[in-house]
Each structure stands twice: as C-alpha cells, then as structure tokens.
DOMAR-876751 format. One record per residue (C-alpha): x, y, z. Coordinates in pm, whole numbers, padded with zeros to 5 digits, always signed. Layout:
XYZ;...
//
This chain:
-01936-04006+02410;-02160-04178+02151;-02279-04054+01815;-02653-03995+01952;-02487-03829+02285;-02298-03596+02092;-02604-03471+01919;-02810-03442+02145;-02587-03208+02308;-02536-02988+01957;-02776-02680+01966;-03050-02714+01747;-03073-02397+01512;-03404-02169+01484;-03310-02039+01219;-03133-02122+00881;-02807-02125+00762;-02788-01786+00602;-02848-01637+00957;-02630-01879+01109;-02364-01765+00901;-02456-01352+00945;-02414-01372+01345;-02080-01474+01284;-01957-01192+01020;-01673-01006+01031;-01635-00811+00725;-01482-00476+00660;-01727-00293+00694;-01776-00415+01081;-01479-00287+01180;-01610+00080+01192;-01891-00029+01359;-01757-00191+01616;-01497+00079+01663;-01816+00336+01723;-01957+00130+01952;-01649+00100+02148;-01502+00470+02102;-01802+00681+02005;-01669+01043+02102;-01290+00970+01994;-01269+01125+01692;-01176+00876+01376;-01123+01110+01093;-00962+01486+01057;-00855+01628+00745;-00833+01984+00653;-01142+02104+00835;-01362+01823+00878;-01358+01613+01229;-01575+01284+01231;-01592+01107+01585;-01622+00689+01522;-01974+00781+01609;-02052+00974+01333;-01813+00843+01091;-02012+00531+01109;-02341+00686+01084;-02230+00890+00774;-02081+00528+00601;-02440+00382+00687;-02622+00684+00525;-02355+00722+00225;-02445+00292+00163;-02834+00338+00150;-02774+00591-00072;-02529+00365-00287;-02794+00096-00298;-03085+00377-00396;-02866+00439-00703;-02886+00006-00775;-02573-00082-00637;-02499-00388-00416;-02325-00704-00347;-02067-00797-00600;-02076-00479-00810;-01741-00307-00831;-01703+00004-00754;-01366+00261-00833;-01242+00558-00677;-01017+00812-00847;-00902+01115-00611;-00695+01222-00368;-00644+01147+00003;-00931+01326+00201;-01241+01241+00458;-01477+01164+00126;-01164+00881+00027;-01201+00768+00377;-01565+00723+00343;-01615+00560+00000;-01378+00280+00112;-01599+00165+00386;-01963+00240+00259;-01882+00007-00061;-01727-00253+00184;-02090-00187+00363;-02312-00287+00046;-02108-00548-00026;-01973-00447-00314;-01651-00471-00486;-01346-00182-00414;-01118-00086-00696;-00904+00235-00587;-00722+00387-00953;-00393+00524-00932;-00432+00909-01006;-00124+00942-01203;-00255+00676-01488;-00354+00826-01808;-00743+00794-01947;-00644+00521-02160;-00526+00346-01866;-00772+00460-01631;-01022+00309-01917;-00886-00037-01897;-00865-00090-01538;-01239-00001-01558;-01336-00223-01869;-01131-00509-01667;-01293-00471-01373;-01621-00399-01503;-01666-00122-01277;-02019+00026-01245;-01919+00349-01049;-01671+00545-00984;-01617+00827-00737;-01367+01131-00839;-01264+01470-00685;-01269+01798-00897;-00894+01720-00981;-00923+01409-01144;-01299+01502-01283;-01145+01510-01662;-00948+01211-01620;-01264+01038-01510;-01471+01126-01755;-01247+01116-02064;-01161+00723-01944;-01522+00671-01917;-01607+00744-02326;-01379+00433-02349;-01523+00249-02087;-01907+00204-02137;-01914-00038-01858;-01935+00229-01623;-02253+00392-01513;-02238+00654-01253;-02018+00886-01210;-01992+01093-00852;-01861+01367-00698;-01596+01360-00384;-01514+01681-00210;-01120+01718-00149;-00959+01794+00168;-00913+02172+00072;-01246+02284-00099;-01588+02079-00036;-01663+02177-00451;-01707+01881-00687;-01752+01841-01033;-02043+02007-01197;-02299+01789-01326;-02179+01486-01142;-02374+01376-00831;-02189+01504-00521;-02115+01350-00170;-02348+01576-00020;-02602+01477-00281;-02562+01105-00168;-02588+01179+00216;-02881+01422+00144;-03109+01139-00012;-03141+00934+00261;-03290+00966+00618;-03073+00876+00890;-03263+00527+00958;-03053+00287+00809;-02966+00012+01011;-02621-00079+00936;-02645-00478+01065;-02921-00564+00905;-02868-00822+00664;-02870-00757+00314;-02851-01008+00011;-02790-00881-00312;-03028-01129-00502;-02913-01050-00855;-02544-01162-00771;-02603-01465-00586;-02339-01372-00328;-02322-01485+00013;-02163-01172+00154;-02127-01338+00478;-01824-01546+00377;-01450-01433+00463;-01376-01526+00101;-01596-01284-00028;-01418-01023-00251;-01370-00703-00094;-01115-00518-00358;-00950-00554-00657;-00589-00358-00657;-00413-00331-00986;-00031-00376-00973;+00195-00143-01104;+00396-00405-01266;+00665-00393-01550;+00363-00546-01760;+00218-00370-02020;-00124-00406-01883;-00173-00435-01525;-00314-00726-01319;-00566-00695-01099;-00529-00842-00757;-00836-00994-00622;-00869-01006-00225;-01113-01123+00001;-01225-00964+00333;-01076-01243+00550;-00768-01210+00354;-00760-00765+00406;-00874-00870+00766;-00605-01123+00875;-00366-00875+00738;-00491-00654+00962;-00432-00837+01225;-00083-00899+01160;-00050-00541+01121;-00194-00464+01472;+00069-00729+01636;+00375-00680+01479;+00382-00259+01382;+00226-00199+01719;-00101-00007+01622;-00293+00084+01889;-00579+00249+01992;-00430+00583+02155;-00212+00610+01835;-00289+00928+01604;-00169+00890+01295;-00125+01079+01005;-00205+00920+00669;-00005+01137+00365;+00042+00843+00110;-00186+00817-00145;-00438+00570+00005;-00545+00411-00341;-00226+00229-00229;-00285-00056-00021;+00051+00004+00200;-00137+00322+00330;-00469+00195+00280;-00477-00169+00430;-00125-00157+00641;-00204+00175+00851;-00560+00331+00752;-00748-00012+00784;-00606-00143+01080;-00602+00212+01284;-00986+00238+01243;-00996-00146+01343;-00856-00056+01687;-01016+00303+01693;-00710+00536+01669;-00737+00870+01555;-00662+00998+01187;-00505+01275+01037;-00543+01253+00661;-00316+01473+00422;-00371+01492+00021;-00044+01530-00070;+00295+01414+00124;+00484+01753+00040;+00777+01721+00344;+00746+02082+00450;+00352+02020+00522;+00394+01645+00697;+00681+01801+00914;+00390+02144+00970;+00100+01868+01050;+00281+01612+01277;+00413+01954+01519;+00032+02059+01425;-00151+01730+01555;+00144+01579+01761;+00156+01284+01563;+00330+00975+01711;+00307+00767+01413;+00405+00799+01061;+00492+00597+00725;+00663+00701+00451;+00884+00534+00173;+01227+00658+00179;+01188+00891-00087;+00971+01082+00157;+01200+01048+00415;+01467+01175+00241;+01286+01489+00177;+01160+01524+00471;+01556+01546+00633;+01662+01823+00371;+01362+02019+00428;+01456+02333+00556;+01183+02363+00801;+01306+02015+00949;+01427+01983+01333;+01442+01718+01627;+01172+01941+01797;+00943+02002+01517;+00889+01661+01536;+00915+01558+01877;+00582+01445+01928;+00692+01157+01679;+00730+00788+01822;+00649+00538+01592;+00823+00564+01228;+00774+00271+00973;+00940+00283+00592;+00926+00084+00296;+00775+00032-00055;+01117+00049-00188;+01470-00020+00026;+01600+00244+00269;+01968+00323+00237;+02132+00248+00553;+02321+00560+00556;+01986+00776+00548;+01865+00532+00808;+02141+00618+01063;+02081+01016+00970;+01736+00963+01101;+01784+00774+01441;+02064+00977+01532;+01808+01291+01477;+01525+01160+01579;+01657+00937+01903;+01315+00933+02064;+01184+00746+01754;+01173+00342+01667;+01192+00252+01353;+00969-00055+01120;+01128-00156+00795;+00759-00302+00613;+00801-00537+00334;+00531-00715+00091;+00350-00630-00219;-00017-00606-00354;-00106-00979-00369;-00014-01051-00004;-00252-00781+00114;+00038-00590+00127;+00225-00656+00444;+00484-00999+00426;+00780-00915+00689;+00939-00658+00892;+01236-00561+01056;+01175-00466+01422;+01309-00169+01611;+01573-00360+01828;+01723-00454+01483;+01777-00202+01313;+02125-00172+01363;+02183-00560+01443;+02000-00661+01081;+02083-00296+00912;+01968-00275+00542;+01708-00637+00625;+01316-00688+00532;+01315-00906+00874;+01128-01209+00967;+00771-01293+00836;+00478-01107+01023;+00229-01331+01223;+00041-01470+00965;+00299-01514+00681;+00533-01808+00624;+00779-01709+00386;+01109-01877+00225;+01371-01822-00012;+01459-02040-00269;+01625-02186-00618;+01466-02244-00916;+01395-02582-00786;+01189-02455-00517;+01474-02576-00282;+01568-02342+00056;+01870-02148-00021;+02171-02202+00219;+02230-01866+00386;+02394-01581+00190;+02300-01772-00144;+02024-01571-00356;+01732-01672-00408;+01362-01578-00501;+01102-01500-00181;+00834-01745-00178;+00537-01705+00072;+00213-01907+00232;-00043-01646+00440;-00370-01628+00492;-00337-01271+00346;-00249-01401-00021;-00475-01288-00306;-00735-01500-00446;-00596-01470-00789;-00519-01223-01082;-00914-01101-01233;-00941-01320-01555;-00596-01455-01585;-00589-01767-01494;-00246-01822-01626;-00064-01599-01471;-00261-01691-01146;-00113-02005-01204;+00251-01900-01243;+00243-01711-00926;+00119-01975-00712;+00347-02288-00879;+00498-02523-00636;+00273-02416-00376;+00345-02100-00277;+00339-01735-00412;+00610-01627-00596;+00710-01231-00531;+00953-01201-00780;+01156-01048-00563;+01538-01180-00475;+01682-01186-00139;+01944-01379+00105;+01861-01528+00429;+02110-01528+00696;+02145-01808+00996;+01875-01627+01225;+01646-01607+00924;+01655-01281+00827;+01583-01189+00481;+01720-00909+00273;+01630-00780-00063;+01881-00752-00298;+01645-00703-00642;+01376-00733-00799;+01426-01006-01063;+01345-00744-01329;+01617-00513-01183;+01868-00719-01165;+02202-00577-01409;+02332-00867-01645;+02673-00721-01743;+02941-00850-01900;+02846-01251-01818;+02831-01125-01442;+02513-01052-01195;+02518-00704-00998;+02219-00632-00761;+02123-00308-00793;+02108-00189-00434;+02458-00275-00377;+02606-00038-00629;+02368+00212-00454;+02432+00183-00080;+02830+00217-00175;+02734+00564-00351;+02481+00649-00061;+02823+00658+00166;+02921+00964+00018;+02772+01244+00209;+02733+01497-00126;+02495+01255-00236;+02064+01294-00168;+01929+01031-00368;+02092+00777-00624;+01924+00492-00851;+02124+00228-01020;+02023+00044-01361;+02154-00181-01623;+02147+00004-01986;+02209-00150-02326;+02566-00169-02369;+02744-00280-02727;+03024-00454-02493;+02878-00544-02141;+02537-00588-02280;+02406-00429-01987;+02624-00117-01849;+02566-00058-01501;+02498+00307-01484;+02373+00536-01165;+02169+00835-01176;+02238+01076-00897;+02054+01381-00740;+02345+01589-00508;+02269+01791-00214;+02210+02114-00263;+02502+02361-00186;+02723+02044-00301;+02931+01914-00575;+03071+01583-00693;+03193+01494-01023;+03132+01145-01197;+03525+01025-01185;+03465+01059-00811;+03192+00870-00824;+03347+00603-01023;+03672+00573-00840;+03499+00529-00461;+03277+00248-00601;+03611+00097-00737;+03807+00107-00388;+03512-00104-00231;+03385-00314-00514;+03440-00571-00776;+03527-00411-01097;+03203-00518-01284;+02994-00399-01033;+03099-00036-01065;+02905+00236-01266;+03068+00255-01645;+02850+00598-01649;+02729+00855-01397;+02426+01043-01476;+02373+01351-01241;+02000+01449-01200;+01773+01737-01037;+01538+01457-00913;+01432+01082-00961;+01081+00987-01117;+00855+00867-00860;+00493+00737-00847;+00271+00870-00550;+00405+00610-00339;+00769+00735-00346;+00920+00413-00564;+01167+00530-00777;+01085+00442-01172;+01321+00278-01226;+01184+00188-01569;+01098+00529-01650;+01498+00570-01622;+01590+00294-01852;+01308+00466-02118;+01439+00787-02094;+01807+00671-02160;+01740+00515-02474;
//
C-alpha cells in the first residue's frame, strides 16, 4: 500500500492530542473505577466496622479528591500518609492517585527527625495521620516547613482524629457528591501530562543500611504492569477475599496484594496490626482464602495458642516473603495446613516490589528457592563483570522489567550505580541452578567475612532451624580481634524448651565447615523486627557492640 493509501485510511482526529491521549488512560486511580462499574454491590473494603461496596468506595475516593483539590492540591504535588492500616489508608491511596498527585506512604516506626527528612526530600505538601501517629506528625513537621496541611484519618478501631487537624469526615463533608471522576483534569501549575504511564504515582523510601534513605520514584505504568504480573503469577482473582494485616505503607502489601485485589474487584479485609492471635480470629471470622505474611508472622502465627488446622480452614492461598522462610517452618506449615498452596514472593522497593516467585508445585522440588522471574521481569545472576554465573556459583541478581523504578529522587548518582551495565542491581546474592531457579543466599551487606573465608548467613541459620527447640534464629558477623568477623547467632527457644549454646555449637559442627559455625550463641526473648516482619539484622550488630 502506498504512502498516500495508508493515510488516507488513518482516522483523522477531532480533537487534539491531549484528548487523544486521555481516552487511552489507565492510571491508578482507574482501576477502582472500573472495578465499580464492573462489581458495584461486591463489597471492596471491610475493616473493623466499616463495609464499602466498589460502588461506594469509588464514589467516596471521587468526593475525598474534590475535596483534596478544594484545599489546592493537584497533579504533581506529593502527598504522605503516616498511620496505620484501616479503610481511611485505603482511601487516601487512591484519591491522591485520582488528582494526580504524588504518593509517599512513611513508615510509622521512623522517628520525627526521620519522618522530617523524608518530608523535606520529598517536598511533601500534605500529609494524612491517624490519632496514633498525630505527635509524630506534627513534631516532624516543625522541621519540615515544606509541608502545609496536615489531616486527620480515622483508625480502624475509633473514627476520632486529631484535634485541630482537618478530619476525613471534614474532607468528605465539603463537597457535594457531583464530581465526575473521568473528567479530565490538568494541573496547569505543574505542567504535567497526567495521562502518561510514566507519570509518577509514588515515591517509597527504602529502608536501606544507608544513613539516609532513598526514595524510590515509580510511575503508574510501572505500579500497573506490576500488577499485572501479580494477577498472573500469585493467582489473584476476583472471588478472592483477602485479608490485608501488613502495614500497607509497605509496597509488598500495598502494590503486591492491596493494589492488584481492587484491580480485579476482590473483597478486602483490612487489619491494623498483624498480632497472630487476631489474623488466626479474622481469617475463621471472614473465611479468608488468601493471606501474606513474612515468616516472622508465620512463625507466630504456628505457636499461637489459639492456632489449629480448622481455625483456619477456610484458608487456600498462602504467599511469604520479605525476608527467607526456613524450610523447616515451611514443612510445619504444609503438613498443618494440607489444604493450603504456598507462594514464596521475592523483589524489593525499586522493582515495584514483586521480581520472582516460587510456585506451589515447587515447593518441595525447589525448597528454600525465590523461583523464576514473574511475567514481566527478566532477571540474571552474575559476576562482577556482569557475566552469567555458571550454576551453583554466587553471584549478584540483576534484573530488566517494566516494573523498575524511574530512579532514586535527587540522586542521580546512586541512580546511576544501580542501573550500571544495563540492568538493576538488587544487591542481593543468589545461585542459579540448571532449570533456572534462583536462591538467595545474602544480602551483600550480610554477608560474614571471617577468618579470610565467606559464610552466607542463611546457611548457618537453616542448620540451627533443624533443631526443633528452636522458634526463631538470626545469624551475623561481629567484630572479632582474630576472625575479624565472628559468626555469631542469636536465638529465641520455644517456650516450655531448653537448649544450651555448646549444643548449638556442636550440631552446626557435625554438618558444616568449621568456619561457618557460630564462635558465640546469643539466646534471646525475641528478634527486632520492623512492621514488615524483617528481622534487624543491623539493629543486632548495634546492640552487640
């Protein structure tokens, strides 16, 4: 066909480009929409004693973004959340995606002075806090002048919020019910085109071994295409009900179950706090069939008293990860819980998070592996040289995905680093076998030098996880006169059991090399943890010195 032919036959365009460009959007904020319009009556949100159908969960995101905008928000302006898991949580995230603007969720544990920077970095304008984390909110904000409003959430307990802060109900109450959520709106003093799938969405700060954080910038089509993966390869689906206990300033709860369940219109349980007695009391309450939980949470969860096959026998669909699950406690849960299936999910903040899993039929047949990349990750492991490793050689996980960050916020060195060669480096180490299956053995930073020798950390601790006194352990290198780095494991022991260190000691020397056994055992009453159930590890090391 010739050049005049072929346009001819092109569609000529009433309109300009800008429109052109809006009838083809699919940003975050669509998803809930489009959800409503297929599901209205299912009901999208439940915690404590609020129930939202999609149908009203979008119409309250609508009314909760006019109100945004009444207060001069729009596109490009970032805007922070500090509280708990709850409805009002579940609400923010989308009516900011909805104006366009910018989401930065704060972890709740920081301290003001931390709190402070993440908000000077950012330059966030507003911020949204529950009655918990009022104080916190407001003593980070006399160091951050950047930030002009401060509002009100209601928790999932109690609908009170801070006095003399604008509440939700506030918000909702200034606005009629009118708005019409497809309309286009450009944000004229930003200049942004919010119609773009590069357009930021969020920026997540790592938790890092840094001492400041980084901020992790991603864009709608990068959340979105994560999504996606998500949907494909951890089977969520639209009769699902799920319940959501993880801090969802996180994005492993946030943008690996939360986001993509209201994509396909499942139904949502939110919790505040992932206490094992209450997840075990809601998924009998709500007959949840699909959980996450690091193994942390997993591992209280099976030496809760209140825990039993039937309690949770509505469960189907389990997924772990944010740190490595001992195999042992993995075989404790499948052979109690035989009805379940089982995810391994492994990534971090900059791909979005999700990078590979391990599938249910191989659990057993890949025990202890991150699996294969996810649908829209390519992923390798490599030398220094950026050369594949041969199989059981270590090397660092490298990956290519749709779902990477656009960068670290105002560092464009670091930026740099991570994306050298090509790809994004994770930092993490791992060994790929013949099939291409990857497993983590370390996190570069945790990896024990001692005495001129390497020892991967999770080793040491899936030898010690083999002895049944034993509830939680975490291995770490500490400043040794002679070894340099003494390997040294910190244990927590079942209660109504006992174990001394020399027996510690001597089963790690009838299965391993001499080096890579503990020189010290330190017994514990628990392991530091953030709200995502990683042991802190750092925290540890500090605490030893």
């Amino acid at each position: 066909m010739n050049s005049s032919l072929m346009s001819a036959a092109r569609p000529k365009l009433e309109t300009g480009a800008d429109t052109f460009s809006s009838v083809r959007r699919h940003q975050l904020s669509d998803i809930v929409r489009r959800s409503a319009l297929r599901f209205p009556d299912r009901m999208a949100i439940c915690c404590g004693e609020t129930r939202w159908s999609y149908s009203e969960f979008d119409r309250l995101v609508s009314r909760l973004a006019a109100a945004l905008r009444q207060e001069g928000l729009g596109a490009g302006d970032r805007v922070g959340i500090l509280a708990r898991n709850s409805h009002a949580f579940a609400l923010w995230r989308f009516a900011v995606a909805r104006i366009n603007a910018v989401f930065v969720p704060i972890n709740f544990m920081l301290k003001a002075d931390e709190v402070a920077y993440i908000l000077s970095h950012a330059k966030v304008l507003a911020l949204a806090c529950d009655l918990e984390h009022a104080e916190l909110a407001l003593a980070a904000q006399v160091q951050a002048p950047v930030l002009k409003h401060v509002f009100g959430l209601p928790s999932e307990d109690s609908q009170q919020t801070p006095k003399g802060m604008k509440s939700l109900e506030q918000l909702l109450g200034q606005v009629g019910s009118g708005y019409d959520p497809v309309e286009r709106e450009i944000d004229a003093k930003n200049g942004i085109d919010v119609d773009q799938p590069q357009t930021l969405a969020q920026i997540v700060y790592t938790s890092g071994t840094e001492s400041l954080p980084k901020g992790a910038m991603l864009s709608h089509g990068a959340i979105l295409s994560q999504y996606v993966s998500c949907v494909i390869d951890a089977e969520v689906r639209a009769e699902d009900k799920l319940l959501h206990a993880l801090p969802l300033y996180h994005c492993a709860q946030l943008d690996v179950f939360f986001g993509p369940s209201i994509y396909v219109a499942a139904q949502n349980i939110i919790s505040a706090r992932p206490v094992p007695s209450q997840l075990i009391a809601l998924i009998e309450q709500h007959q949840i069939n699909s959980f996450f939980a690091p193994p942390t949470v997993w591992i209280g969860m099976l030496r809760d008293p209140g825990f039993s096959p039937q309690r949770l026998g509505s469960l189907r669909k389990a997924y772990y990860g944010a740190s490595i699950m001992p195999v042992e406690v993995l075989k404790e849960l499948t052979s109690r819980l035989p009805q379940v299936r089982f995810w391994n999910l492994y990534g971090q903040t900059e791909i979005a998070p999700l990078a590979t899993m391990l599938q249910p039929e191989d659990q057993w047949r890949k025990a202890g592996s991150c699996g294969k990349p996810v649908l829209h990750v390519e992923t390798r492991v490599v030398d220094d040289d950026m050369r594949d490793v041969v199989p059981g050689e270590v090397g660092e996980i490298v990956h290519r995905s749709p779902h990477l960050m656009q960068g670290y916020l105002d560092d464009p060195e670091k930026t740099a680093m991570a994306f050298r060669g090509g790809w994004f480096h994770s930092g993490d180490l791992a060994i790929i076998d013949e099939e291409g299956y990857m497993t983590v053995v370390d996190r570069k930073k945790d990896m024990i030098k001692t005495g001129g020798e390497n020892v991967a950390s999770r080793e040491v601790e899936e030898m010690i996880y083999r002895l049944g006194e034993v509830s939680e352990v975490a291995v770490v290198g500490l400043p040794d006169p002679k070894w340099v780095e003494a390997v040294t494991a910190f244990v927590v022991i079942k209660t109504g059991h006992q174990l001394v260190e020399q027996a510690i000691i001597e089963h790690c020397h009838r299965h391993l090399a001499g080096f890579k056994c503990p020189k010290r055992v330190v017994f514990v009453e628990s392991l530091p943890k953030n709200p995502s159930g990683k042991i802190l590890k750092r925290q540890l090391r500090d605490q030893s010195l």
